[in-house]
C-alpha positions as CSV (number, residue, x, y, z in Angstrom):
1,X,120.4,75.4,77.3
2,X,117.5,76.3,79.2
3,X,116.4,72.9,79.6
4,X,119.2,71.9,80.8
5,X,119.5,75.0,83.6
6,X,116.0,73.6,84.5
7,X,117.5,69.9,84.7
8,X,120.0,71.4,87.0
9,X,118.4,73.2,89.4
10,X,115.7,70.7,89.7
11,X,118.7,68.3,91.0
12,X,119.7,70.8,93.9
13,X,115.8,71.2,94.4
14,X,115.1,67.0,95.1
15,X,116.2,65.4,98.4
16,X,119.8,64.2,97.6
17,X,120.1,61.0,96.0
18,X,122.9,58.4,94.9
19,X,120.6,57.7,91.7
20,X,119.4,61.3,90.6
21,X,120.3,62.1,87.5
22,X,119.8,65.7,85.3
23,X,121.3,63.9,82.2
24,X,118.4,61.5,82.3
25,X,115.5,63.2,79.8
26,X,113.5,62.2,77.1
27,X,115.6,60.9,74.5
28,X,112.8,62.1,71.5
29,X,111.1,64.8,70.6
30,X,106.9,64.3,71.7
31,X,104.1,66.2,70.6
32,X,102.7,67.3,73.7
33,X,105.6,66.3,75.8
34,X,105.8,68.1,79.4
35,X,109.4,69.6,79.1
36,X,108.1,73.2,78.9
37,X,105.6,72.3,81.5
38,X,107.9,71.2,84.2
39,X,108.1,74.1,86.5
40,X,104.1,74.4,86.6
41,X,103.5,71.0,87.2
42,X,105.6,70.4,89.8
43,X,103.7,73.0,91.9
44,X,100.8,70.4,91.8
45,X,102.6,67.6,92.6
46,X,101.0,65.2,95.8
47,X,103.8,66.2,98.6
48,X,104.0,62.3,99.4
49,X,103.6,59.2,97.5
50,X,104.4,55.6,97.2
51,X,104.6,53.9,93.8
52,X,104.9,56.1,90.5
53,X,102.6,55.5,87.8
54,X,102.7,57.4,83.8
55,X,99.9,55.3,81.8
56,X,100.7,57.9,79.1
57,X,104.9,58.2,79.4
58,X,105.5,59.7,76.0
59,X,109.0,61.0,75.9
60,X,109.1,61.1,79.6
61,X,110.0,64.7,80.5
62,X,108.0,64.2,84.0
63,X,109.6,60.3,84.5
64,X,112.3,61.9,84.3
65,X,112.1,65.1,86.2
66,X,110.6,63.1,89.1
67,X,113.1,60.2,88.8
68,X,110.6,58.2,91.7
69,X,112.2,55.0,93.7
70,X,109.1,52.4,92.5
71,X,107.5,53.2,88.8
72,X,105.2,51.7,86.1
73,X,105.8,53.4,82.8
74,X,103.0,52.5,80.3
75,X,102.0,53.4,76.4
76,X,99.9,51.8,73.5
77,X,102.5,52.9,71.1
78,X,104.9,49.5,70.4
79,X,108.0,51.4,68.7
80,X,107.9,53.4,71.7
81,X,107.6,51.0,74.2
82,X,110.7,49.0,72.2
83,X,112.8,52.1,72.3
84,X,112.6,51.8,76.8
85,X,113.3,48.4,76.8
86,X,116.3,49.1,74.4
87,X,117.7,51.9,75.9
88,X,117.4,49.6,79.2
89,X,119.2,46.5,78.0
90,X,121.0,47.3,75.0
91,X,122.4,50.5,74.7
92,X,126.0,50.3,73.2
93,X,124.4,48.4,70.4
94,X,121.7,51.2,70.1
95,X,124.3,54.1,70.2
96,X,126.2,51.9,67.8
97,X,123.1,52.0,64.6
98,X,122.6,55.3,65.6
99,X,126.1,56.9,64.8
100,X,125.6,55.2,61.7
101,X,122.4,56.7,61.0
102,X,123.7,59.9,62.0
103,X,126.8,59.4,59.4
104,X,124.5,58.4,56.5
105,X,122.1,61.1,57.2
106,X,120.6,62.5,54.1
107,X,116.9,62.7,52.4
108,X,117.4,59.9,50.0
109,X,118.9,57.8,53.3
110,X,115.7,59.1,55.1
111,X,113.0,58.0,53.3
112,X,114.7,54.3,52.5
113,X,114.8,53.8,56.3
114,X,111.1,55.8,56.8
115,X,110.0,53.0,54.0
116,X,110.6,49.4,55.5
117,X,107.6,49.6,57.9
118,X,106.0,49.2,54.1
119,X,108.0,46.5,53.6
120,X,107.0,42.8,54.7
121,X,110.8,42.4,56.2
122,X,110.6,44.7,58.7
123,X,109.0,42.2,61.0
124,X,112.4,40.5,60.9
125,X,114.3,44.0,62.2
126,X,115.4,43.4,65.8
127,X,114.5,45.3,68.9
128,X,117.5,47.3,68.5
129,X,117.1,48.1,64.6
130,X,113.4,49.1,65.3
131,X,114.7,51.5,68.1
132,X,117.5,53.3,66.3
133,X,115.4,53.6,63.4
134,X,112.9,55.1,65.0
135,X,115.0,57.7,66.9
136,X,116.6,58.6,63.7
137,X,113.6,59.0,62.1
138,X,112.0,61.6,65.2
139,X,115.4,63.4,64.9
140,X,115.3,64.0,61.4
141,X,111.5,64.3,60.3
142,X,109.9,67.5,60.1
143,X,109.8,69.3,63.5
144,X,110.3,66.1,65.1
145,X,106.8,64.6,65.0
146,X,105.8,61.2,65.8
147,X,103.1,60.5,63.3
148,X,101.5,57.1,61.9
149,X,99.2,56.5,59.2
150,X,95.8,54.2,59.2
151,X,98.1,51.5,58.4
152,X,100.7,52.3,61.1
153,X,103.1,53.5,58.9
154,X,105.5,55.9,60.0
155,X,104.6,58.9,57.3
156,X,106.4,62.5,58.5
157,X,108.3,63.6,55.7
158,X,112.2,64.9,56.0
159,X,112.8,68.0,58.0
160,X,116.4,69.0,56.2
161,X,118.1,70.2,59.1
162,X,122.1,71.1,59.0
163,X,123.3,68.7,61.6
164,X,120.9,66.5,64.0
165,X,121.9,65.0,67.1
166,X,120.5,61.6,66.3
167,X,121.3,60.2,69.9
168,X,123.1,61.7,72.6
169,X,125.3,58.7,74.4
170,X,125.3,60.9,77.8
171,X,121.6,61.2,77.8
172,X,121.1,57.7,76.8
173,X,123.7,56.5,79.4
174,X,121.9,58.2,81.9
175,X,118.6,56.7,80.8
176,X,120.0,53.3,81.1
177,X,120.9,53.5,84.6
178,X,117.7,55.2,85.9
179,X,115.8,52.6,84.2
180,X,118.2,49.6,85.7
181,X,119.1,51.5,89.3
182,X,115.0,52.2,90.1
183,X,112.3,49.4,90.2
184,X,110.9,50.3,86.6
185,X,108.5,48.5,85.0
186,X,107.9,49.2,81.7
187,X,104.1,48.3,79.7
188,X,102.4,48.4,76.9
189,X,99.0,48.2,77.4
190,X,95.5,50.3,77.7
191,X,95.5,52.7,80.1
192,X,92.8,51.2,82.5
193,X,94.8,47.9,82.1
194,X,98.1,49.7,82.9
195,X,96.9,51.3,86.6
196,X,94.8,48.0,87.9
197,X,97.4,47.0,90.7
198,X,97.8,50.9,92.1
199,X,96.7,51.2,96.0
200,X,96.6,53.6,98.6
201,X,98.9,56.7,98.4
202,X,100.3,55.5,95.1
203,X,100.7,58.7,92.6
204,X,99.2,58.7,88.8
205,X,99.8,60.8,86.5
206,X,97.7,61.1,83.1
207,X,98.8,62.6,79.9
208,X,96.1,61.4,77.4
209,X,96.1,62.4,73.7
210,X,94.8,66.2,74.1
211,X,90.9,66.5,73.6
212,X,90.7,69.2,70.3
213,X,90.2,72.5,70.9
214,X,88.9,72.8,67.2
215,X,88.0,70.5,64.6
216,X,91.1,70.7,62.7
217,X,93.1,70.3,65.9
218,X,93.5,66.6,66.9
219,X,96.6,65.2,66.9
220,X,96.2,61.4,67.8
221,X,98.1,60.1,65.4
222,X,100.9,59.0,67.0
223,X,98.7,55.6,67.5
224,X,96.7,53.9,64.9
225,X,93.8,54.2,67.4
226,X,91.7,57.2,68.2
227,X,91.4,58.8,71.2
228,X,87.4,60.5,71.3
229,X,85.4,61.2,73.7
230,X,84.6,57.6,74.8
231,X,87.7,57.5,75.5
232,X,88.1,60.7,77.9
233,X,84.9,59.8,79.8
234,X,86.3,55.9,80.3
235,X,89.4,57.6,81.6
236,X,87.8,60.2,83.7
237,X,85.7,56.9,85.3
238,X,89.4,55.1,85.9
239,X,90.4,58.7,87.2
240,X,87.0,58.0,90.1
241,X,88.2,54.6,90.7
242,X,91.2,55.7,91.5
243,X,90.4,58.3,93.6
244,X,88.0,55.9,95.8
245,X,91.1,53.7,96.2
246,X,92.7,56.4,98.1
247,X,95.5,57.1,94.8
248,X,96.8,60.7,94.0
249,X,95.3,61.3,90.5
250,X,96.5,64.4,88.5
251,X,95.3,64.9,84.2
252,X,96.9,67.2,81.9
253,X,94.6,68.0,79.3
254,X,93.3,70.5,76.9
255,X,90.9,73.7,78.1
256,X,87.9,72.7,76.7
257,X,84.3,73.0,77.6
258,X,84.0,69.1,77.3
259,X,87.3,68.8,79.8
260,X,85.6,71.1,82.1
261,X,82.2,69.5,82.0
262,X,84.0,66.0,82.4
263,X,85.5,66.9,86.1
264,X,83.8,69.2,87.3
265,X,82.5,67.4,89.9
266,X,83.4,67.5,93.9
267,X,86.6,65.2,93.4
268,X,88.6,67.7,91.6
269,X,90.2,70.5,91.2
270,X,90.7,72.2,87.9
271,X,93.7,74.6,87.4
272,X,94.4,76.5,84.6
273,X,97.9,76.6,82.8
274,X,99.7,78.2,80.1
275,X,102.1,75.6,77.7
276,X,104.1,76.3,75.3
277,X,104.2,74.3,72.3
278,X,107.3,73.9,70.2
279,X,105.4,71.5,67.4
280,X,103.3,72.7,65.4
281,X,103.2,73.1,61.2
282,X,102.7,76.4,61.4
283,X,105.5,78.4,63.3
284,X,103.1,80.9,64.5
285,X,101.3,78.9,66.4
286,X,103.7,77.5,68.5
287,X,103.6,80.4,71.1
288,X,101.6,79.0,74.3
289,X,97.9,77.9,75.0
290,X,95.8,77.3,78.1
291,X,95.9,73.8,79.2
292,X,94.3,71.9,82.3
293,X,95.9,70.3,85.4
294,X,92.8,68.4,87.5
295,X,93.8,66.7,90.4
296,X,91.3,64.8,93.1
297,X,92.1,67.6,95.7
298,X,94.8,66.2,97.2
299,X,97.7,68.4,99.4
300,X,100.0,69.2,96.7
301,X,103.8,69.8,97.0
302,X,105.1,73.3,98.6
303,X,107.2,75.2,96.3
């Protein structure tokens, strides 16, 4: 309910448009997705930009809170990627498998469908199958956790609850169109790959794979590769080239020493944030944590 109130008055808040949408919002559950986040980010948003860019889209929750004119939506993770490009082209066929997950839902029925990425058919699943099985799965695993093994095999176990919305055919509706209405261009690819064709005034926005606050406390599993610290420094160089090109650049990331270190130089600005965090194994640390919002200094939007 709240996030819908949030949806709602973020509508009345935007310049009026024939294509705005509240029903359009992530259509999975993410760890680390932005939904909680919205209201604090959108105090550091650029107050003007061009062309939209979300190397990292996840589930979406700023996509689709911003809802931009021009976009490139980009992530490494395939069955995520397929699940856009579904939801874009096909999705009567995609509601269709997923009312009949929904109807066969059971732990037995879950972990026959969690098993075919084991299986050498599942290369032969279509786009659509891969896409509904996937949102099934997210809907019904164990607090909705997007989690592959080493060998990229889907491996959350059931999460038994009374009656899951599988796929909401308003939401997915209103996907559809934002996706076919805007000029939405949808990757999968790296990062630095993903942000080459950006210019002048264009706004980025980065949501990397967390850098761990503790040993124990990485969660970059949603990808068979890592994301270290290799990786954070190579993005915080893209983050300079981007900055030099004249883009709006803003990071979410963890509140580390490392993060902190990593840009503090003169380019940015580091602000600190509270986020809540709904998954997590342990229900007691789901309350909120300090997080970071850096951005290369830029005007940001008025409240």
């Amino acid at each position: 309910m709240k996030d819908k109130v949030i949806l709602n008055s973020t509508a009345n808040r935007i310049k009026k448009s024939n294509y705005y949408n509240p029903l359009a919002q992530p259509f999975l559950k993410w760890a680390g997705g932005k939904r909680k986040l919205i209201l604090t980010i959108k105090k550091y948003l650029p107050k003007n930009y061009n062309k939209y860019y979300e190397p990292f889209v996840g589930a979406g929750a700023v996509l689709f809170y911003l809802q931009p004119r021009k976009t490139l939506i980009n992530d490494t993770n395939w069955e995520l990627i397929n699940c856009y490009h579904v939801i874009k082209e096909n999705p009567e066929e995609l509601l269709k498998l997923c009312q009949r997950h929904q109807e066969n839902n059971s732990k037995e029925y879950y972990y026959k469908l969690r098993e075919k990425d084991r299986d050498s058919s599942f290369k032969n699943l279509s786009s659509v199958e891969r896409a509904a099985r996937i949102i099934y799965l997210n809907k019904t695993c164990f607090n909705g956790l997007f989690r592959v093994n080493s060998h990229g095999q889907f491996n959350v176990p059931y999460g038994d609850y009374s009656n899951p919305v599988i796929a909401d055919s308003s939401v997915i509706m209103a996907v559809n169109k934002f996706l076919n209405q805007k000029s939405v261009e949808i990757c999968k690819d790296d990062f630095q790959n993903a942000v080459t064709s950006a210019k002048k005034g264009d706004f980025i926005y980065f949501d990397p794979p967390y850098h761990p606050i503790s040993n124990t406390s990485s969660f970059t599993g949603y990808n068979i590769n890592g994301f270290g610290e290799k990786e954070q420094e190579r993005l915080k160089l893209v983050c300079d080239q981007l900055s030099d090109r004249g883009c709006y650049v803003l990071v979410s990331n963890s509140d580390t020493p490392f993060i902190r270190e990593l840009y503090g130089d003169y380019r940015y600005k580091i602000e600190e944030v509270k986020a809540g965090r709904a998954i997590n194994a342990v229900g007691s640390k789901r309350g909120k944590i300090g997080e970071l919002l850096i951005h290369n200094q830029y005007e940001c939007k008025s409240v």
